[in-house]
C-alpha positions in Angstrom: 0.0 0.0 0.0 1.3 3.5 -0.7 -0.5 6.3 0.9 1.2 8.9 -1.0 -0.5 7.4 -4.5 -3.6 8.2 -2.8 -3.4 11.7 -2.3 -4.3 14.0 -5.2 -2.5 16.9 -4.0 0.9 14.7 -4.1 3.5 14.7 -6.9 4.3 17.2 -9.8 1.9 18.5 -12.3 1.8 16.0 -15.5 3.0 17.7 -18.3 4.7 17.4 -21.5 7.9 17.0 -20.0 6.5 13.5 -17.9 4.7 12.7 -21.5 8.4 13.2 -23.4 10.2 11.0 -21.2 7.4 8.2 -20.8 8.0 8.3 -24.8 11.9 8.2 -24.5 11.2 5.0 -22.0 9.2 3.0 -24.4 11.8 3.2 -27.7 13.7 0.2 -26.9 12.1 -2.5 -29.0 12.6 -4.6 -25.7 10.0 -2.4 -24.2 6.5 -4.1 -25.4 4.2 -1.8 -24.0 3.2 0.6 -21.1 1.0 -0.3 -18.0 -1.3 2.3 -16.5 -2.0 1.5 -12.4 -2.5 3.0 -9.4 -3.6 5.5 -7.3 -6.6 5.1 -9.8 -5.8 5.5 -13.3 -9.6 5.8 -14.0 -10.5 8.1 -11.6 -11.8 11.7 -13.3 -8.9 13.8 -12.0 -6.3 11.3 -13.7 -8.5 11.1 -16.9 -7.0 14.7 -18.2 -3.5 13.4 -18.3 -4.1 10.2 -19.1 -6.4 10.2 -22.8 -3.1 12.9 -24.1 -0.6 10.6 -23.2 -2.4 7.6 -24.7 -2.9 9.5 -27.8 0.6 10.3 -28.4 1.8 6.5 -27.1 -0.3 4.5 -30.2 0.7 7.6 -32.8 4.3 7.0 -31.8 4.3 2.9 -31.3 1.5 1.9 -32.6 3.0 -1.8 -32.1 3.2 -1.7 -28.3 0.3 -2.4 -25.9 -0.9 -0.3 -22.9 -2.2 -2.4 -20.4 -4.6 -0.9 -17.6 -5.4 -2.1 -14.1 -8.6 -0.5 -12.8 -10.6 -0.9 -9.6 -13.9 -0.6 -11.8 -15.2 -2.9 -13.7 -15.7 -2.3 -17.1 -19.3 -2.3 -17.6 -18.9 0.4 -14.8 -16.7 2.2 -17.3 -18.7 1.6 -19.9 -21.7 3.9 -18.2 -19.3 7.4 -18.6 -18.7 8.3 -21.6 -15.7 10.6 -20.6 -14.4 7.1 -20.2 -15.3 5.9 -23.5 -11.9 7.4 -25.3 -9.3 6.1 -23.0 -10.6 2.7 -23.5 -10.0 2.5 -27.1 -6.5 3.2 -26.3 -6.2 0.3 -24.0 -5.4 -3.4 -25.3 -5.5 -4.9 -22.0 -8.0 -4.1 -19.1 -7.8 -5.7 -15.5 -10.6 -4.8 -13.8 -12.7 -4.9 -11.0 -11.5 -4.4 -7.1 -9.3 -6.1 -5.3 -10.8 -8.7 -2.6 -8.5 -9.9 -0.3 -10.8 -12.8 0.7 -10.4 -13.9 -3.2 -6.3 -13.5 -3.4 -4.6 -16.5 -4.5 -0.7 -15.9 -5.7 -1.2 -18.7 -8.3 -3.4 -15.7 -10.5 -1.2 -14.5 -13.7 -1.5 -10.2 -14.2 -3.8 -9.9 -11.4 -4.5 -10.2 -7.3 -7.9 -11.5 -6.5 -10.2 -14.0 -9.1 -12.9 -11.3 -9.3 -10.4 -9.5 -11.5 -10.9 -10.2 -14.9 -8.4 -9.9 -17.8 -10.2 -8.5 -20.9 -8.8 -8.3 -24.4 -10.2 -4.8 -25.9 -10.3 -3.7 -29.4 
């Protein structure tokens, strides 16, 4: 658990800068894709930074996949269309919330078996 991801107020201001180097980090062609996690990368506040940087990521690498962990599920997602945009970026969602009652370490990409991997297009 980090406390500090919680906090909105926490961190620097996402900017170009953060998008540029995010960019320089995914050139090597060892580098299959990026991963969007927590805090919440779903949440509205995180949205704003999020659909530009995804935008920018498939215009430059169209190859490479993004990956997205989410405490919603996606029919949840589904219902905002705000939302709508930054999953057609996303090849990969795991979603739904974590349940510690449902953990089991023998679960590939994912904590608790009411997370679901889903293949987008």
């Amino acid at each position: 658990f980090n406390k500090e991801a919680w906090d909105f107020h926490y961190g620097n201001p996402f900017t170009q800068k953060e998008i540029d180097r995010i960019l320089e980090y995914l050139k090597p062609n060892y580098i299959a894709g990026l991963s969007l996690l927590g805090g919440e990368p779903m949440e509205p506040v995180n949205q704003e930074g999020i659909l530009p940087l995804l935008r920018v990521v498939k215009q430059t690498y169209p190859e490479k996949n993004i990956w997205c962990y989410t405490g919603y599920t996606y029919e949840e997602l589904l219902e905002d269309p705000a939302r709508r945009p930054i999953l057609s970026y996303i090849n990969v969602l795991v979603d739904g919330r974590f349940e510690q009652s449902l953990y089991s370490p023998k679960l590939e990409f994912r904590g608790s078996s009411n997370q679901r991997i889903l293949k987008l297009k």
